[in-house]
N, C-alpha and C positions, 0 to 999 in steps of 0.2 A: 674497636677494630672488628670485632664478631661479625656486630650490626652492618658496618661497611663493605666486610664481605659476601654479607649474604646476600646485604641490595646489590654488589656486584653481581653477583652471580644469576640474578634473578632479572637482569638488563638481558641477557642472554637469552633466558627459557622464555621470558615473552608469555601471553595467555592471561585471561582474566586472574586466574587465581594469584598469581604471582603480582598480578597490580595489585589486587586486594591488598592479599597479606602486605605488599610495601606501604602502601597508605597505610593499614594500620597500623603499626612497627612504627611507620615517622614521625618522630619528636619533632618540636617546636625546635627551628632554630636558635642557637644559641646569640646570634646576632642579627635581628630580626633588619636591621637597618641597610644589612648584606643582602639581604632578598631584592635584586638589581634586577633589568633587562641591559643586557650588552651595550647599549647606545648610554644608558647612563651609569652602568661601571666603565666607562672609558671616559666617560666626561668627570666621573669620582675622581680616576685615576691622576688626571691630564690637571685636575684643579688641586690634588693636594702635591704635584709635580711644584706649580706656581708657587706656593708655600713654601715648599724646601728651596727653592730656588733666592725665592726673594730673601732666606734664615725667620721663619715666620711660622715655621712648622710647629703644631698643637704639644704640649703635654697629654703624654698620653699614659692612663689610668692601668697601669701595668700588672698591678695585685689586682684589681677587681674584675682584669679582662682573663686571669688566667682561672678564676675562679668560675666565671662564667662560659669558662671552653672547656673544662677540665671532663665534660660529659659529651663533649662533638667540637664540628666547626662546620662555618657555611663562609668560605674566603668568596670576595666577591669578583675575585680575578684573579689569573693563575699567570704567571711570567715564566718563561725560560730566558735566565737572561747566564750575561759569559760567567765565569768565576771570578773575575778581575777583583780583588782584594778594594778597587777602587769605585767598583759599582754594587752599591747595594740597595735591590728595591723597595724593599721596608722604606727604608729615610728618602728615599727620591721619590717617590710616592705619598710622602707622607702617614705612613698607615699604622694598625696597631697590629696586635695580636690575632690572631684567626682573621683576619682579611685579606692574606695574599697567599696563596700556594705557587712557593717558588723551586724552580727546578733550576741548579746552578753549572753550568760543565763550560769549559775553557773554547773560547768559538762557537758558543751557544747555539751550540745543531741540535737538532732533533736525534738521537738514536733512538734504540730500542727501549729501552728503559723509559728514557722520556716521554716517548709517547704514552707507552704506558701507565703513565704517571697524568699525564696528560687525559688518558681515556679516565682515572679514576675523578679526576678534577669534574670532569664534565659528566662522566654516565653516575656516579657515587653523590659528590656535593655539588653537584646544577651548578655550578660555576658557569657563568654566562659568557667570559668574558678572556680570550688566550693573549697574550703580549707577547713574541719575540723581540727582544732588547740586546741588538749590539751596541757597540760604542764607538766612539773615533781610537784612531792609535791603539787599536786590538792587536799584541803580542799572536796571539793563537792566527790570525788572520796572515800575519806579518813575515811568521815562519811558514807558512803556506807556500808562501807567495817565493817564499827563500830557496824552499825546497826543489820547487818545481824550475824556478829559474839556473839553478847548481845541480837539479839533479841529482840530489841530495837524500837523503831519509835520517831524521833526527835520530837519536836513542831513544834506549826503553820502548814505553807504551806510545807516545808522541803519534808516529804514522799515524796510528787511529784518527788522532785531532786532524793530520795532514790529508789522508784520505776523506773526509767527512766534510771537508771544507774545499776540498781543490776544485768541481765542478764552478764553484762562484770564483774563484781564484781566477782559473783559466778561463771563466768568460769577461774576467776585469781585465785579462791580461791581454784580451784579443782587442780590448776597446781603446787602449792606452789611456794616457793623460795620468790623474791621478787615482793609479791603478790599487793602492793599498785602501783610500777613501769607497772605490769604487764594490771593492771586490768585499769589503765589509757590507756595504747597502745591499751588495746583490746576496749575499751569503743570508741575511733577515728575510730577502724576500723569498728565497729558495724554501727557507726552511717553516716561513709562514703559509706557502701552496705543500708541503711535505704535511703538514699537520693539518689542513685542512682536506686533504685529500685521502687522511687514514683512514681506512676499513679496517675495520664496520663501524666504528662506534664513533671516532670522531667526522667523518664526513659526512655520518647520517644526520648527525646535531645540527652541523652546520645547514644540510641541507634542507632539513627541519625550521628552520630558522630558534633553534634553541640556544646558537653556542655561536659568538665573532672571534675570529681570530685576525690579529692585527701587526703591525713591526712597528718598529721604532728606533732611532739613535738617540743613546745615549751621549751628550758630553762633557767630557771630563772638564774643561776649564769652568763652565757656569753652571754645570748641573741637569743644565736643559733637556727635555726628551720632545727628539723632533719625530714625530711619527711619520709613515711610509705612506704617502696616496697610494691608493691600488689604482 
């Protein structure tokens, strides 16, 4: 964690010294196999998808990957996907241990924190490769859509989720037809141009061509993850 903050912080100051010293300082990955470009962590992603889909997914080596992360990690794609107890990336990706940095919140929006988490994925562990993964039949999406049509405000903390989602809500709502399918797809792509477009560190990656950031639906009945054409 030391180490991780200090190349954080050294993404910032910029200047020959501080490249140095980071080249010097960087170990060997711990999962050399992870060292991707964006086009083939998402082709990784999308074929160990096929796997879990088809119930084909690998045994995966669970003592010897913790042993071999227990000093770093180099994930070779980082997901924000919803908290849905029913989607989890690890097993619909197929993957193991140190390969995916996943970021989990109810309506899988971008806040503050996420990005943040986000900027460490890609300026910290070169993570090449961002996934926003909604799903079909999103609760978080649903009461959105509830709120705004009753005019409503859930309890508790909830508004947060209902605020942070309703921009894609009210533009499914303006399109009609099937406004709950609709307002989940737009809410992936809102929040895939929200993370490509962060300053300073995620929009300079991307603009860099260091870092893809991508959408996708998840779904529930066969597993499938249908990605977003931009």
């Amino acid at each position: 964690m030391l180490f991780g903050a200090a190349a954080f912080g050294m993404t910032f100051t910029g200047g020959a010294f501080a490249n140095r010293a980071l080249a010097k300082e960087t170990k060997a990955p711990p999962k050399p196999q992870n060292v991707l470009s964006a086009d083939a962590s998402l082709k990784r992603l999308m074929a160990g998808n096929v796997r879990y889909v088809e119930g084909v997914s690998r045994r995966h080596d669970f003592k010897h990957e913790r042993e071999a992360l227990a000093g770093g990690q180099n994930p070779f794609a980082a997901v924000l996907s919803c908290a849905d107890s029913r989607i989890a990336p690890e097993y619909a990706f197929d993957t193991g241990r140190g390969d995916l940095f996943v970021c989990r919140v109810a309506g899988n929006f971008a806040g503050t924190e996420t990005i943040a988490s986000m900027e460490y994925a890609a300026a910290v562990l070169n993570t090449p490769l961002i996934l926003v993964l909604g799903h079909d039949a999103c609760g978080a999406v649903d009461a959105t859509l509830k709120a705004i049509r009753d005019n409503t405000s859930p309890p508790g903390h909830i508004p947060s989720l209902v605020e942070a989602i309703a921009p894609a809500a009210k533009a499914a709502m303006q399109q009609g037809g099937e406004v709950l399918d609709k307002a989940i797809r737009q809410n992936v792509i809102d929040n895939v141009a929200k993370l490509k477009s962060a300053a300073p560190i995620l929009n300079a990656a991307v603009e860099q061509g260091k870092l893809k950031v991508v959408g996708g639906i998840y779904r529930l009945a066969t597993g499938t993850v249908d990605l977003i054409q931009d």
